[in-house]
PDB file of N, CA, C and O in Angstrom:
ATOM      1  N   UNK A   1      85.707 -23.866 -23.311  1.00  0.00           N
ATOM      2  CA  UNK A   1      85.329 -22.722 -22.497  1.00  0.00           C
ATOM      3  C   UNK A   1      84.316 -23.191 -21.452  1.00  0.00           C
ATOM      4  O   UNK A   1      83.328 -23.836 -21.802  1.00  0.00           O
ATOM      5  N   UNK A   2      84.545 -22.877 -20.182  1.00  0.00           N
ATOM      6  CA  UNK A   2      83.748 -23.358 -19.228  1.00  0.00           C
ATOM      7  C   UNK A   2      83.585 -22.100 -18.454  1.00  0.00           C
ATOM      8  O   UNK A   2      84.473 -21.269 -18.260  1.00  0.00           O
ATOM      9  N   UNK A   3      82.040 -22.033 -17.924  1.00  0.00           N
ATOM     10  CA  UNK A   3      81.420 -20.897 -17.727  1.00  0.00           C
ATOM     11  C   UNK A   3      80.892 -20.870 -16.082  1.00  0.00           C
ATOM     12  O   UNK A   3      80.097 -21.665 -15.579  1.00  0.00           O
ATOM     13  N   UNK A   4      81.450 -19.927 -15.525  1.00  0.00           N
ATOM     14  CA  UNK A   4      81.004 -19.790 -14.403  1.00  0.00           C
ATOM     15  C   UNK A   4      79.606 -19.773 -13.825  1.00  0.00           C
ATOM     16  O   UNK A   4      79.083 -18.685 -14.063  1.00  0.00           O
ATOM     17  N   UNK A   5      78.889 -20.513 -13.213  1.00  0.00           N
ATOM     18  CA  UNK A   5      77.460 -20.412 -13.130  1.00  0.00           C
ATOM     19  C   UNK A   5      77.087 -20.752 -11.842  1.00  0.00           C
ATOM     20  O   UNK A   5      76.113 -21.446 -11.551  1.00  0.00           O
ATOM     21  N   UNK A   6      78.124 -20.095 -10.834  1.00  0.00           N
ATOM     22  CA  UNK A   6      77.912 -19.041  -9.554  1.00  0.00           C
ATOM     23  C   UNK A   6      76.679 -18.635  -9.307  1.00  0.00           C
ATOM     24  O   UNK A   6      76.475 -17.695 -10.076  1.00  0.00           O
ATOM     25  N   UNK A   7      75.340 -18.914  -8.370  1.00  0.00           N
ATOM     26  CA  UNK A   7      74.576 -17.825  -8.688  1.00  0.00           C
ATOM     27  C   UNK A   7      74.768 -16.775  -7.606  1.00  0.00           C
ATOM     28  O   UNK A   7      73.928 -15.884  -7.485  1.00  0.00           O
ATOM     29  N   UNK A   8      75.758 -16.833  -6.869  1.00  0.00           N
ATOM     30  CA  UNK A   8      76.207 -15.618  -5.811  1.00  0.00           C
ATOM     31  C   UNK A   8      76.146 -14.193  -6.908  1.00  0.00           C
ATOM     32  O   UNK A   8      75.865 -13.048  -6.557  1.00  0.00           O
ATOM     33  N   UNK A   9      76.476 -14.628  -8.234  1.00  0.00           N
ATOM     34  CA  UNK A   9      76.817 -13.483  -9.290  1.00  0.00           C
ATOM     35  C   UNK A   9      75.568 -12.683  -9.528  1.00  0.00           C
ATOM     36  O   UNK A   9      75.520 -11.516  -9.918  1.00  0.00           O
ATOM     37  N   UNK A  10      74.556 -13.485  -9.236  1.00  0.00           N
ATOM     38  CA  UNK A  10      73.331 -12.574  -9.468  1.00  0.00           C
ATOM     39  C   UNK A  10      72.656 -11.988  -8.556  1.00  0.00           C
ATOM     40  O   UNK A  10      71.811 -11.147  -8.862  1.00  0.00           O
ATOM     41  N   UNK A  11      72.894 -12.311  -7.336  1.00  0.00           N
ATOM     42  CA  UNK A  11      72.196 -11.247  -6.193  1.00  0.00           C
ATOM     43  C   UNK A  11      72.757  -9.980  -6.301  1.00  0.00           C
ATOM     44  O   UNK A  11      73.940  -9.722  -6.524  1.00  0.00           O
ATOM     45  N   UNK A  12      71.742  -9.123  -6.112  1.00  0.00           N
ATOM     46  CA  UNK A  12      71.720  -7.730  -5.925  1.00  0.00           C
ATOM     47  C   UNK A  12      72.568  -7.162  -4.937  1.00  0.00           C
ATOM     48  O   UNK A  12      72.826  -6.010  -5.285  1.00  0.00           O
ATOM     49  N   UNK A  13      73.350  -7.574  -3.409  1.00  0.00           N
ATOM     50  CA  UNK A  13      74.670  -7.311  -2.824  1.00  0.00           C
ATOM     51  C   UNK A  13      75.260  -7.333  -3.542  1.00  0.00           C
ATOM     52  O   UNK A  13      75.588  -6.178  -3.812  1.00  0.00           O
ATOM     53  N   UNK A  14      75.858  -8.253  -4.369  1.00  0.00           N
ATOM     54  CA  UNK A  14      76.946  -8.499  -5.495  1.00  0.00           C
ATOM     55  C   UNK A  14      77.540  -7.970  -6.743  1.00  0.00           C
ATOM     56  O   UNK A  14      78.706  -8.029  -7.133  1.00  0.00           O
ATOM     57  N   UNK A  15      76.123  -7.254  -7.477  1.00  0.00           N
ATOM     58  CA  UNK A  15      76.074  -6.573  -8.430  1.00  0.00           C
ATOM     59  C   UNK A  15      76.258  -5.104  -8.693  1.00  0.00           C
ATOM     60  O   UNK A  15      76.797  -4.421  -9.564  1.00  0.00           O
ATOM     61  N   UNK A  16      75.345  -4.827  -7.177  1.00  0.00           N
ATOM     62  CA  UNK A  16      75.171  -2.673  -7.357  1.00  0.00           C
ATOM     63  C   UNK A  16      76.496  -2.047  -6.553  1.00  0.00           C
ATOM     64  O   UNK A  16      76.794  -0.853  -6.530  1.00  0.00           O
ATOM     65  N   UNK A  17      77.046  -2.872  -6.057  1.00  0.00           N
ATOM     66  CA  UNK A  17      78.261  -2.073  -5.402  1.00  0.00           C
ATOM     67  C   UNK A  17      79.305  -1.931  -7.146  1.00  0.00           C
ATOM     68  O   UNK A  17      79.591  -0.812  -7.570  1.00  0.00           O
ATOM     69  N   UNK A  18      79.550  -2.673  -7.594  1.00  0.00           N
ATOM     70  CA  UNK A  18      80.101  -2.158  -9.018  1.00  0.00           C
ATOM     71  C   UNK A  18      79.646  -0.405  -9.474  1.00  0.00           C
ATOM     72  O   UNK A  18      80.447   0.501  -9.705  1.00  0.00           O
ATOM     73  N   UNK A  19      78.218  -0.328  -9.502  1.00  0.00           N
ATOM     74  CA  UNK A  19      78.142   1.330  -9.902  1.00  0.00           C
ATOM     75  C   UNK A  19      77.990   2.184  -8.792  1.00  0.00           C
ATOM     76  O   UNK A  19      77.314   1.780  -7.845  1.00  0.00           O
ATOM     77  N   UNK A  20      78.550   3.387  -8.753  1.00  0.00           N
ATOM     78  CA  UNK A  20      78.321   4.510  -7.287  1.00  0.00           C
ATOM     79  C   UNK A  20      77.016   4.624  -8.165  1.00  0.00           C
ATOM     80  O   UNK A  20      76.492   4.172  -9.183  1.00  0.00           O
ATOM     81  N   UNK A  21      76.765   5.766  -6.836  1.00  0.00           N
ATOM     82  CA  UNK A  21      74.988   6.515  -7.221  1.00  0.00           C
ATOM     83  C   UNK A  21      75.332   7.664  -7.995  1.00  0.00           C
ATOM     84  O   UNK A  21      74.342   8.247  -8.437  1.00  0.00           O
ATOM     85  N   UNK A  22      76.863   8.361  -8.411  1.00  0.00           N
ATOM     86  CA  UNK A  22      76.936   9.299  -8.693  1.00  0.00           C
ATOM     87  C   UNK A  22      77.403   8.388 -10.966  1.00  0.00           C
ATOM     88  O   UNK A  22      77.293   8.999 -12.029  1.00  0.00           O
ATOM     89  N   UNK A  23      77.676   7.499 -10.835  1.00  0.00           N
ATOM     90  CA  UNK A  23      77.746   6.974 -11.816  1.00  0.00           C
ATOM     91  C   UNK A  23      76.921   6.295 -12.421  1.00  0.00           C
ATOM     92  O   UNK A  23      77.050   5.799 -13.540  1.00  0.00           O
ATOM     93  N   UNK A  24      75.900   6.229 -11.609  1.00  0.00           N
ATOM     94  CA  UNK A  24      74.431   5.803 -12.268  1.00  0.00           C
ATOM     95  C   UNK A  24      73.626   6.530 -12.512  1.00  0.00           C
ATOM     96  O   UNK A  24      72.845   6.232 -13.416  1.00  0.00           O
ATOM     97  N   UNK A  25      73.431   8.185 -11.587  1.00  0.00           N
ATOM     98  CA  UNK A  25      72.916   8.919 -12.143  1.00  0.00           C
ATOM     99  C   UNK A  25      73.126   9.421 -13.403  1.00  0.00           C
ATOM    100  O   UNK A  25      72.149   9.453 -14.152  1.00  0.00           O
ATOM    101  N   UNK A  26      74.384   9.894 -13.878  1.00  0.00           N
ATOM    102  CA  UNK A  26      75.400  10.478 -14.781  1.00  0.00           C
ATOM    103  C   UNK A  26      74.665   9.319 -16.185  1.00  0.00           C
ATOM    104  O   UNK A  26      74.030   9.719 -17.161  1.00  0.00           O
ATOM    105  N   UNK A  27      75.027   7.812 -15.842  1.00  0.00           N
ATOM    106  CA  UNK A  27      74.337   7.278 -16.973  1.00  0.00           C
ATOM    107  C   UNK A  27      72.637   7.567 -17.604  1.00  0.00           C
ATOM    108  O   UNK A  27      72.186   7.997 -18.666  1.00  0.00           O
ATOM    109  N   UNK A  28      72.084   7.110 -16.413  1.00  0.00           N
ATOM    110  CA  UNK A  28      70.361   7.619 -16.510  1.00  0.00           C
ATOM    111  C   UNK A  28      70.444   8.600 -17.562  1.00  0.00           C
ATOM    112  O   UNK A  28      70.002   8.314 -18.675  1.00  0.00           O
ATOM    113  N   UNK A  29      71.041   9.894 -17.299  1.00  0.00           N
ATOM    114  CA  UNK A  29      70.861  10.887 -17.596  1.00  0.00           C
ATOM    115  C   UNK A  29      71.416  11.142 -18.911  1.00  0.00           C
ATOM    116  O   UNK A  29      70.887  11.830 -19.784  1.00  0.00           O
ATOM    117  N   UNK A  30      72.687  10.444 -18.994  1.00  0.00           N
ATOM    118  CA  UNK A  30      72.836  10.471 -20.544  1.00  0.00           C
ATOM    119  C   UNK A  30      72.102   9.255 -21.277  1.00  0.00           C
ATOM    120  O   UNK A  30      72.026   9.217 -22.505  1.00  0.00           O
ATOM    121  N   UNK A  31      71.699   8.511 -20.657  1.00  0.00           N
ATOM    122  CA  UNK A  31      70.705   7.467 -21.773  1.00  0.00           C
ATOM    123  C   UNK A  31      68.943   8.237 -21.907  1.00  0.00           C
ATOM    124  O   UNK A  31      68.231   7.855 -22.835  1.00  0.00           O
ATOM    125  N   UNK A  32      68.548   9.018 -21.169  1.00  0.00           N
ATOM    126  CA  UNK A  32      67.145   9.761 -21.232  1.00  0.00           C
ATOM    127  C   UNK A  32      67.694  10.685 -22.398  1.00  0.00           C
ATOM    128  O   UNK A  32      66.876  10.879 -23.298  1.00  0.00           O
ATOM    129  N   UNK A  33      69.262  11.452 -22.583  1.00  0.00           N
ATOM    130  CA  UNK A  33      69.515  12.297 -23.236  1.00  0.00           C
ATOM    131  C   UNK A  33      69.162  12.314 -24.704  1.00  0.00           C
ATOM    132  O   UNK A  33      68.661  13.056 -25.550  1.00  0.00           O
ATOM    133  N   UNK A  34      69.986  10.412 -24.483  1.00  0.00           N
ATOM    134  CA  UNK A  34      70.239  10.097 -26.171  1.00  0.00           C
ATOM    135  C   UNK A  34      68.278   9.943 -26.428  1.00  0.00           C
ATOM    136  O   UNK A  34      67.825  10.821 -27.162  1.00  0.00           O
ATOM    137  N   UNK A  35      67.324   8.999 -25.913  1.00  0.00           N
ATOM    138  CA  UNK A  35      66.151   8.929 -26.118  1.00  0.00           C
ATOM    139  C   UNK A  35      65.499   9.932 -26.519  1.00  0.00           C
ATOM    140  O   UNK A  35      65.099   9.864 -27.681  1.00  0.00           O
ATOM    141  N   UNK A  36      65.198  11.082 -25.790  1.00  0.00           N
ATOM    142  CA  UNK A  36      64.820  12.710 -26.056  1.00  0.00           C
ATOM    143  C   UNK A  36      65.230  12.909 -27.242  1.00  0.00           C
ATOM    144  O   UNK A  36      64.300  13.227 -27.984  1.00  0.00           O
ATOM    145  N   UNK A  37      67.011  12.821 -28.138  1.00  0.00           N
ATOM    146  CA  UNK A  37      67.234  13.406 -28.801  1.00  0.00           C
ATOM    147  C   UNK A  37      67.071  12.240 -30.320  1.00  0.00           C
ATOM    148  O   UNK A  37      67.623  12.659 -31.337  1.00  0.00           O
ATOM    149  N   UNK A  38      66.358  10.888 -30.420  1.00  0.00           N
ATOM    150  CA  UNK A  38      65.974  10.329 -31.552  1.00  0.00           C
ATOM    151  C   UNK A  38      64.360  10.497 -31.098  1.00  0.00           C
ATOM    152  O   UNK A  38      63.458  10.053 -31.810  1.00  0.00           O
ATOM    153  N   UNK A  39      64.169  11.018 -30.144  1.00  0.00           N
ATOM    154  CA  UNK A  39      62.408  11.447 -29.996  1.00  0.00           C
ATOM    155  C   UNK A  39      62.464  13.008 -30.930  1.00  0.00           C
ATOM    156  O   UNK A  39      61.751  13.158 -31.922  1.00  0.00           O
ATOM    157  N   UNK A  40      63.093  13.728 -30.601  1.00  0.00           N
ATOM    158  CA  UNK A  40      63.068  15.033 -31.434  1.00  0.00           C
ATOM    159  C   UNK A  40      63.879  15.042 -33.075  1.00  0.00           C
ATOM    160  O   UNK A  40      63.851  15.903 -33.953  1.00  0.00           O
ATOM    161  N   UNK A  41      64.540  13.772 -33.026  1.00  0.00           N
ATOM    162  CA  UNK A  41      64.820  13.977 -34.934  1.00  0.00           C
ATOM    163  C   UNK A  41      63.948  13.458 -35.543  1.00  0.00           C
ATOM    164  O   UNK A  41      63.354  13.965 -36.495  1.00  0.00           O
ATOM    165  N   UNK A  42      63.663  11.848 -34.839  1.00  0.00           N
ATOM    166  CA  UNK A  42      62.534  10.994 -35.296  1.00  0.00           C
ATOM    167  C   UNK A  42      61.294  10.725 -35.349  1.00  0.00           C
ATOM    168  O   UNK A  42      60.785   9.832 -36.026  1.00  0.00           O
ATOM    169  N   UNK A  43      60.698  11.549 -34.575  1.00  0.00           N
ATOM    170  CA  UNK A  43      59.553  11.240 -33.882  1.00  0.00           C
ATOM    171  C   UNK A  43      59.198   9.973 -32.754  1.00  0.00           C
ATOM    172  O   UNK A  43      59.751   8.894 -32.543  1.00  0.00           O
ATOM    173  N   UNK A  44      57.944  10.681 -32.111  1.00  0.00           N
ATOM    174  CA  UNK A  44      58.091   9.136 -31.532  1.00  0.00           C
ATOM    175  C   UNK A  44      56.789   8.581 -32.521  1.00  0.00           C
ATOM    176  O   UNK A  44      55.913   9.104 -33.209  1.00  0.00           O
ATOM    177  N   UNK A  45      57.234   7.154 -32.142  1.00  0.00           N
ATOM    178  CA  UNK A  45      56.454   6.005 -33.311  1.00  0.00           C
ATOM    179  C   UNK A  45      56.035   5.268 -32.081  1.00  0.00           C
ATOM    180  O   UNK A  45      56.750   5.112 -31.092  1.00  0.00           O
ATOM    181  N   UNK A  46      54.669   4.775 -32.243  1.00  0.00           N
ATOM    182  CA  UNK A  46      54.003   3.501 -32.122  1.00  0.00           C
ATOM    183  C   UNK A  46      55.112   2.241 -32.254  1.00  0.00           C
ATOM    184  O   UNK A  46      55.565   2.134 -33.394  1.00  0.00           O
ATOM    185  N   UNK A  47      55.480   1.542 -31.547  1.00  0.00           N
ATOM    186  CA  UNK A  47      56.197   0.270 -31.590  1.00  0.00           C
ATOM    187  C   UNK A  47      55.897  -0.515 -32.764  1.00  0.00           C
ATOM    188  O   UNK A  47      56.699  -0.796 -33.655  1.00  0.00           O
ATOM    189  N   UNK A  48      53.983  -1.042 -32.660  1.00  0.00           N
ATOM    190  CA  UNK A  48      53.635  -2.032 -33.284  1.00  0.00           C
ATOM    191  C   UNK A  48      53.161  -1.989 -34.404  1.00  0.00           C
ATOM    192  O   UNK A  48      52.853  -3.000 -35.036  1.00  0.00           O
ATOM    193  N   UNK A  49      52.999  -0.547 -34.915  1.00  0.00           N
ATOM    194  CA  UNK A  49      52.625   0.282 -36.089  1.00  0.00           C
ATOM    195  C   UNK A  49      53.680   0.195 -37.140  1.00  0.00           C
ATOM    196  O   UNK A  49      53.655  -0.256 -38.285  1.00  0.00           O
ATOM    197  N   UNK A  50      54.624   0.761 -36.418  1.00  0.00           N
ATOM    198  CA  UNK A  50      55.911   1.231 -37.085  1.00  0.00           C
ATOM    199  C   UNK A  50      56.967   0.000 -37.126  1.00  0.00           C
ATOM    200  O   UNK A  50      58.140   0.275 -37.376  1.00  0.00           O
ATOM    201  N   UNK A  51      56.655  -1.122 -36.930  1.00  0.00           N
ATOM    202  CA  UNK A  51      58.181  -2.029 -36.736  1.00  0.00           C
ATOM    203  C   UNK A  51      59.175  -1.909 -37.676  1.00  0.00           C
ATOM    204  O   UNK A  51      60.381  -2.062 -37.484  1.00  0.00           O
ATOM    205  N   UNK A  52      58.456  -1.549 -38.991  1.00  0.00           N
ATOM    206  CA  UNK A  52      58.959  -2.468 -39.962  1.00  0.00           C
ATOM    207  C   UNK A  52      59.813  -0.507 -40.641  1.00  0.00           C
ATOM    208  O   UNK A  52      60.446  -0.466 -41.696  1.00  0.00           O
ATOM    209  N   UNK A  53      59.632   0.561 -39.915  1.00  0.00           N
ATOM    210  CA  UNK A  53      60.304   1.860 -39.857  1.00  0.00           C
ATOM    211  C   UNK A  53      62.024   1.949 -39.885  1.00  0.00           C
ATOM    212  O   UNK A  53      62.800   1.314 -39.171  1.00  0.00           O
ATOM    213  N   UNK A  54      62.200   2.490 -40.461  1.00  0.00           N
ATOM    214  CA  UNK A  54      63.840   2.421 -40.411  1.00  0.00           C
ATOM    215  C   UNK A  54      64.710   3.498 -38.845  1.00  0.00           C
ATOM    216  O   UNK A  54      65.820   3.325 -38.342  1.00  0.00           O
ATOM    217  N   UNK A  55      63.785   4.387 -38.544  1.00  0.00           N
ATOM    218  CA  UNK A  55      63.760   4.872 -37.214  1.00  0.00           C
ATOM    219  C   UNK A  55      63.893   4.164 -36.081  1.00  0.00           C
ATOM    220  O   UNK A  55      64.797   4.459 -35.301  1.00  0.00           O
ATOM    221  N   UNK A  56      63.237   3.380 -35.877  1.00  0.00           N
ATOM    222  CA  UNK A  56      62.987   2.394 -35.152  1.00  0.00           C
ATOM    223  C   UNK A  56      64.023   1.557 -34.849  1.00  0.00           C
ATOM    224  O   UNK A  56      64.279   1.225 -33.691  1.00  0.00           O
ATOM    225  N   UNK A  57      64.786   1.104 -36.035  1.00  0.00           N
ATOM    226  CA  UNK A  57      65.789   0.420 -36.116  1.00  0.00           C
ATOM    227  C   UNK A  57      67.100   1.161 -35.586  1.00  0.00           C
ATOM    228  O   UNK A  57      67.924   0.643 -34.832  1.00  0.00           O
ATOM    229  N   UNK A  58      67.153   2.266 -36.027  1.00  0.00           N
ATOM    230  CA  UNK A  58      68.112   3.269 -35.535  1.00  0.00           C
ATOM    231  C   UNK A  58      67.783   3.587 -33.748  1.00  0.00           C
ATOM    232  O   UNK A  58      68.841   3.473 -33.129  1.00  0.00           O
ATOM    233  N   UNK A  59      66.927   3.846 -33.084  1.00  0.00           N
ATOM    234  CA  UNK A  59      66.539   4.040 -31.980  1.00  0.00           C
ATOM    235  C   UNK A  59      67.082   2.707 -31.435  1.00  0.00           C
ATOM    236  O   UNK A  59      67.812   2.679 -30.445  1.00  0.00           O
ATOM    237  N   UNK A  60      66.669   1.492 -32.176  1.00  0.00           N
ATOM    238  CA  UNK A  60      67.281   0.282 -30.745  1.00  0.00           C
ATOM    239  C   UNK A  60      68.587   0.111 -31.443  1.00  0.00           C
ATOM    240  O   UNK A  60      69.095  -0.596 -30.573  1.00  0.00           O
ATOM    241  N   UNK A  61      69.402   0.203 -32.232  1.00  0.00           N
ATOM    242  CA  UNK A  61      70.598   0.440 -32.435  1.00  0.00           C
ATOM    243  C   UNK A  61      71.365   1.423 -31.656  1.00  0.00           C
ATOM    244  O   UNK A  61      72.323   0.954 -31.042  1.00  0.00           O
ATOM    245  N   UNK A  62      71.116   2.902 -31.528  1.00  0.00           N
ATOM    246  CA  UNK A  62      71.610   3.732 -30.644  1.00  0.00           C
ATOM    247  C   UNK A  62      71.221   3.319 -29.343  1.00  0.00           C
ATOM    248  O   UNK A  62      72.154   3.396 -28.543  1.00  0.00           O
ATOM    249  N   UNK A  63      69.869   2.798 -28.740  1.00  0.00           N
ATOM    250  CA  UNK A  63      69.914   2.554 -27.113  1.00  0.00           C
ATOM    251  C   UNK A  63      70.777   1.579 -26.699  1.00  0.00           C
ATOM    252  O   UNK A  63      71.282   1.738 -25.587  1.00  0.00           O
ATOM    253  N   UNK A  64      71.190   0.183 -27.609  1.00  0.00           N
ATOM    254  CA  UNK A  64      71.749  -0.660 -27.564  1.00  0.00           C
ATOM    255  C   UNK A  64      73.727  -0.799 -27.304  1.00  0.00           C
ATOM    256  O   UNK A  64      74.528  -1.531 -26.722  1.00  0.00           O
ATOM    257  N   UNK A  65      73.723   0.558 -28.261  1.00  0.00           N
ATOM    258  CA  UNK A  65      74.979   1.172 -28.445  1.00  0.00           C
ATOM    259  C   UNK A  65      75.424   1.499 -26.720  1.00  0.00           C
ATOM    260  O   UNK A  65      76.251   1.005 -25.954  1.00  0.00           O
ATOM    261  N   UNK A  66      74.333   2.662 -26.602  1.00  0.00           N
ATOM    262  CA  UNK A  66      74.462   3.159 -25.305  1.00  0.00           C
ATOM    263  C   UNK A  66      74.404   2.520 -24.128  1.00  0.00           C
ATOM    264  O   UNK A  66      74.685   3.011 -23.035  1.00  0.00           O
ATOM    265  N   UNK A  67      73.967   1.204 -24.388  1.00  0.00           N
ATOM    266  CA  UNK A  67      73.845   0.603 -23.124  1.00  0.00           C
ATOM    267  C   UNK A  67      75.326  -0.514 -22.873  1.00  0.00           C
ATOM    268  O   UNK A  67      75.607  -1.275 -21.948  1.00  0.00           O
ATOM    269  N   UNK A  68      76.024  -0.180 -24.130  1.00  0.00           N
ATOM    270  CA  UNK A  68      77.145  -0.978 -23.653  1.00  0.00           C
ATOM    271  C   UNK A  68      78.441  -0.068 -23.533  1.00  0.00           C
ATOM    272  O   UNK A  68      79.558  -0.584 -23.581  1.00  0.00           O
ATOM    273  N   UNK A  69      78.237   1.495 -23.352  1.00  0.00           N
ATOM    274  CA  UNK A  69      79.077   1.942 -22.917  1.00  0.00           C
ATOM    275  C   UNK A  69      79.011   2.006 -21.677  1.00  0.00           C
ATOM    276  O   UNK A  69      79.933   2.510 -21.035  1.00  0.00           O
TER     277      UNK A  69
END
């Protein structure tokens, strides 16, 4: 497997034409959604307090989720 390592791939011309503004808003808005809604089952927690929280784990599991739809 040989890997493209282009760096044309990483400038910012190259990249943001992939999402409209109307498909990035739409995301924003459902990723603030999902956040809000493990802020209101879970509470919010302290990061460095709480690591070892099973919430916590679920929160970067679901943002993680969400960020690869």
């Amino acid at each position: 497997l040989v890997l493209n390592r282009d760096q044309r791939i990483s400038w910012p011309e190259n990249s943001f034409d992939l999402v409209s503004r109307e498909l990035y808003a739409h995301s924003i808005r459902k990723l603030q959604a999902h956040v809000l809604f493990i802020k209101a089952v879970h509470g919010y927690f302290d990061v460095r307090s709480y690591y070892s929280k099973e919430s916590l784990s679920f929160m970067i599991h679901t943002l993680k989720s969400t960020l690869k739809e």
